[in-house]
Backbone as numpy.savetxt, mean C-alpha at the origin, in Angstrom:
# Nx Ny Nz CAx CAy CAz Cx Cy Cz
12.58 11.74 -10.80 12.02 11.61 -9.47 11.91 10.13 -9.12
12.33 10.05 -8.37 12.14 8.17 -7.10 10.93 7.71 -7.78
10.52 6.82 -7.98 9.48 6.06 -7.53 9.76 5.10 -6.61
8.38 4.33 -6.26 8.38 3.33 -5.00 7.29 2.51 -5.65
7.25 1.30 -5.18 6.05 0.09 -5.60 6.77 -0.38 -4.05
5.15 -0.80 -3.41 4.92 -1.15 -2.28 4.63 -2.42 -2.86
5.38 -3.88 -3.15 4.97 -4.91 -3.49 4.67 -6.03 -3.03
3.76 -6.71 -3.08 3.78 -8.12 -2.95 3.64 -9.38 -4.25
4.78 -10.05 -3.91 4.85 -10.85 -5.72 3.77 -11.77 -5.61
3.32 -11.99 -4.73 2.11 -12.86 -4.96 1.04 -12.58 -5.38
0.61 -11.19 -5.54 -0.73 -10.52 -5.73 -0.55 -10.03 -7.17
-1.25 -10.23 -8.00 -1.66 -9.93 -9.45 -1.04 -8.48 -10.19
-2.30 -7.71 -9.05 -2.26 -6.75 -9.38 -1.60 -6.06 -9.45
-0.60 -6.03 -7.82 0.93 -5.97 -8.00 1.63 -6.15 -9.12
1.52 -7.49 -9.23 2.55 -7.69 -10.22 2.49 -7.37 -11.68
0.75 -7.19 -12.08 0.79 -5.81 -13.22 1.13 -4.62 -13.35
1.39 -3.94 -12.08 1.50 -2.42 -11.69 3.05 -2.76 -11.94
3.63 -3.46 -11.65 5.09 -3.94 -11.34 5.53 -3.79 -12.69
4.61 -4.59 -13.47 4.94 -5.25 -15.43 5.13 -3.16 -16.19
4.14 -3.33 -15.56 3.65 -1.49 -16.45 4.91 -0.64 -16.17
4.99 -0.72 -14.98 6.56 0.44 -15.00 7.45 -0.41 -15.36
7.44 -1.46 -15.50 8.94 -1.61 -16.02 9.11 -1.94 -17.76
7.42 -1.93 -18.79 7.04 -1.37 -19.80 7.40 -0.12 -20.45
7.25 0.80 -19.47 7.53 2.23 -19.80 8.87 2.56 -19.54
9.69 1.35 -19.28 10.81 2.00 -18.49 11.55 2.47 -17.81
10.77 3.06 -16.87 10.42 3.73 -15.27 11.49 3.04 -14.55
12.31 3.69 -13.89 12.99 3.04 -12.86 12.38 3.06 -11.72
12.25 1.79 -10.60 11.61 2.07 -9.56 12.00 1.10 -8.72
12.46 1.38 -7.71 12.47 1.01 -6.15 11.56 -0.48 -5.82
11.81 -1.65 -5.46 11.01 -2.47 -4.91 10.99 -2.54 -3.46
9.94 -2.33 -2.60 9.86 -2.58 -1.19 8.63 -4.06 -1.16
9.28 -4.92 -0.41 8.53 -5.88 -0.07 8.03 -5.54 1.21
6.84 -5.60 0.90 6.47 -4.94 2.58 6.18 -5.61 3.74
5.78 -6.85 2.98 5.47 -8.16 3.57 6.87 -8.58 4.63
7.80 -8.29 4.01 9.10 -8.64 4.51 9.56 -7.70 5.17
9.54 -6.17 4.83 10.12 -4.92 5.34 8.78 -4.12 5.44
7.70 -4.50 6.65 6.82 -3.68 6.82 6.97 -2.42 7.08
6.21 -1.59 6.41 6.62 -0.04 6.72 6.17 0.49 8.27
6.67 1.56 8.67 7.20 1.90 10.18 5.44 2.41 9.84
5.09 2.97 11.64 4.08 3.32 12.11 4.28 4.88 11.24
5.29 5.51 11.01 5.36 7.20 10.83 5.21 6.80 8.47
6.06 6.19 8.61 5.74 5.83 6.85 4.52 5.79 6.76
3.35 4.85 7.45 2.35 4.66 6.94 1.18 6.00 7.03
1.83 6.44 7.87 1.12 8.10 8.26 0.92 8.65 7.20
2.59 8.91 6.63 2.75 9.76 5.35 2.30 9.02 3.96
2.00 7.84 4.23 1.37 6.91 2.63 0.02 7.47 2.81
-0.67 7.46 3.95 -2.47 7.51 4.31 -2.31 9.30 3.98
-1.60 9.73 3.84 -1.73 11.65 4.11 -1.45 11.85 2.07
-0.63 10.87 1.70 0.01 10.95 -0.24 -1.61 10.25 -0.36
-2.18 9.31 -0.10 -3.12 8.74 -0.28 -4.85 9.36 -0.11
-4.63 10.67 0.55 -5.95 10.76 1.26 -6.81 9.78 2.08
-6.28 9.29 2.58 -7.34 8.32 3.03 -7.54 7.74 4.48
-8.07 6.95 5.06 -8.55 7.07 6.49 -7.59 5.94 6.77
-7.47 5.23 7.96 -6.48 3.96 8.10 -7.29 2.74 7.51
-8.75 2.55 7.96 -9.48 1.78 7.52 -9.91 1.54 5.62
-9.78 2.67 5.08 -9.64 2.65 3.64 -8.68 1.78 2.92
-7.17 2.22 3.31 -6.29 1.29 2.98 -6.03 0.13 3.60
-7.29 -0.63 4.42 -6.52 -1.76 5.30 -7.38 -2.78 3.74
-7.00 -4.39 4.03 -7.47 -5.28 3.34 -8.63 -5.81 4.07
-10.07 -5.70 4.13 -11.29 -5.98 4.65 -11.42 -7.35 4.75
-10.96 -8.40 4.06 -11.17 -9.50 3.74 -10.40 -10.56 4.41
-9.46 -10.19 4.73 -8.40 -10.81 5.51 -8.46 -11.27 6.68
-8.01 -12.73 6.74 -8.59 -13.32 8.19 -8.18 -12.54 9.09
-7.02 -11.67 9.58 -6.05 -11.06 10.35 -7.36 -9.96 10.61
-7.85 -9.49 9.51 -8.53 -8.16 9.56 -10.03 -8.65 10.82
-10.56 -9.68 10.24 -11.54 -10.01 10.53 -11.45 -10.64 12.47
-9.93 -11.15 12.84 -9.52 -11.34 14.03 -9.38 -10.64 14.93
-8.64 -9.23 14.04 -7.55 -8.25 15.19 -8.26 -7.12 14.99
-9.23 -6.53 13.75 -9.91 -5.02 14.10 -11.63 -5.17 13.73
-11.97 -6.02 13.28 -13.31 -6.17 12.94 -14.27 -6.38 13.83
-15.46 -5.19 13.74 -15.88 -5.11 15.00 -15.32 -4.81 16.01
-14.49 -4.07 16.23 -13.55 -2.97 17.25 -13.74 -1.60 16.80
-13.77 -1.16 18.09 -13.84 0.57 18.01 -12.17 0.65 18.21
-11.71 0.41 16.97 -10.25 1.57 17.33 -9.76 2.60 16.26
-9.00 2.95 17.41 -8.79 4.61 17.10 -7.96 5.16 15.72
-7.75 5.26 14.89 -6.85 5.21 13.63 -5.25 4.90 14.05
-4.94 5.42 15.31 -3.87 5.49 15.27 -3.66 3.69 15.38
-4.47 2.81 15.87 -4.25 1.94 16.23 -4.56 0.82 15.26
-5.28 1.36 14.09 -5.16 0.74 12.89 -3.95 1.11 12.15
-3.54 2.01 12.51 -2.26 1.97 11.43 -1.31 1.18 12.39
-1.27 0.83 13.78 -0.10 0.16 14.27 -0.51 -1.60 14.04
-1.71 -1.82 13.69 -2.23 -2.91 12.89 -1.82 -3.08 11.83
-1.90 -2.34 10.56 -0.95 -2.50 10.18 0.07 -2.70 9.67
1.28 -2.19 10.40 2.42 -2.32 10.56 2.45 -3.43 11.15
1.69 -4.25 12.20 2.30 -5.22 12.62 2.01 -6.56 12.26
0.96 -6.08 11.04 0.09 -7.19 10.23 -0.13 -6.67 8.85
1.31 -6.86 7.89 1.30 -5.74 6.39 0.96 -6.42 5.83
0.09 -7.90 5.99 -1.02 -8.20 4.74 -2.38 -7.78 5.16
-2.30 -6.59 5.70 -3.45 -6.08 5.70 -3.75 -4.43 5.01
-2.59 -4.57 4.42 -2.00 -3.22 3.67 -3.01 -3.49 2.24
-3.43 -2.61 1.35 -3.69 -2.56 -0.05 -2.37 -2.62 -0.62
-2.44 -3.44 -1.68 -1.86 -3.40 -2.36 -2.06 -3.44 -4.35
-1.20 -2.71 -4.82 0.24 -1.77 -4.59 -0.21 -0.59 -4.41
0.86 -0.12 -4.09 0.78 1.21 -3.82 1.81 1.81 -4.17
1.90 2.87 -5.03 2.91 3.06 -6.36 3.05 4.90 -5.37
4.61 5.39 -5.22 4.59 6.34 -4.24 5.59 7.19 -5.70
5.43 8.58 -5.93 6.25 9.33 -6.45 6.23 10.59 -6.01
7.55 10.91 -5.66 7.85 12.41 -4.89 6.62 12.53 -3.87
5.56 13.39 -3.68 4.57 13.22 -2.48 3.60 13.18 -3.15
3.22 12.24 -4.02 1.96 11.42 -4.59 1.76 9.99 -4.32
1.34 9.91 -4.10 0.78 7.87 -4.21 -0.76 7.84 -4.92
-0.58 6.37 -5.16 -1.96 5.72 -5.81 -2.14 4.53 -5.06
-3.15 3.46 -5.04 -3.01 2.11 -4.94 -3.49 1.74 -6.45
-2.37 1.10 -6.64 -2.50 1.14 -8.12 -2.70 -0.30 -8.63
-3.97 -0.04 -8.44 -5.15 -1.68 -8.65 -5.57 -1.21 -9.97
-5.08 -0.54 -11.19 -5.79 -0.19 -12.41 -4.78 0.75 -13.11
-5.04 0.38 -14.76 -3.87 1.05 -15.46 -4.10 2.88 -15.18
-5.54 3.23 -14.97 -5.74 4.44 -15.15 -4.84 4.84 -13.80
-4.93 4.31 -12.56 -4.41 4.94 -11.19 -2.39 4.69 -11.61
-2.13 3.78 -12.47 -0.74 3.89 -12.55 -0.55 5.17 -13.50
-0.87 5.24 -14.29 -0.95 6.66 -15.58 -1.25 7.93 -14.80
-2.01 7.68 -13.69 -1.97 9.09 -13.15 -0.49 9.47 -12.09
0.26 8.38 -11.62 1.34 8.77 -11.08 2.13 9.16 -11.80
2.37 8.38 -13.15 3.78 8.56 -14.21 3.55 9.06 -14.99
């Protein structure tokens, strides 16, 4: 089955989640997302593999975050077109197999995909 790593090489954690599958062997897909932000309908289906709200998976900390939705009433749909149009505001990684995902900030959340 596919895997996917939603990566950014600059981020750690990433790049442990990154180290681990390619430890085990795992073949897997690199998407830089930073570079190839995922579409408004991808991120639908990551937040639906993910359970989670748009605001769950955004990055809280982030000047972008703190500019463009903080302290705004908006509507999910309009955080996820946030974004997409601002993907360092994405969690990262986010490790996708067949219709599972994790954000896989920890060895236990990578072990539960593979």
């Amino acid at each position: 089955m596919d895997i996917k790593i939603y990566h950014n090489k600059r981020c750690s954690k990433s790049n442990a989640a990154m180290k681990a599958l390619e430890n085990q062997n795992i073949d897997f897909t690199i998407v830089n997302y930073l570079e190839n932000p995922p579409s408004v309908q991808e991120l639908k289906n990551i937040l639906q593999m993910l359970e989670l709200k748009p605001l769950e998976l955004m990055r809280t900390n982030e000047e972008v975050f703190k500019e463009k939705v903080k302290g705004k009433n908006l509507a999910d749909e309009e955080l996820i077109v946030a974004m997409h149009e601002n993907p360092i505001l994405i969690q990262r990684p986010i490790i996708i197999k067949g219709n599972k995902a994790v954000i896989a900030r920890s060895e236990e959340a990578i072990d539960n995909i593979i």
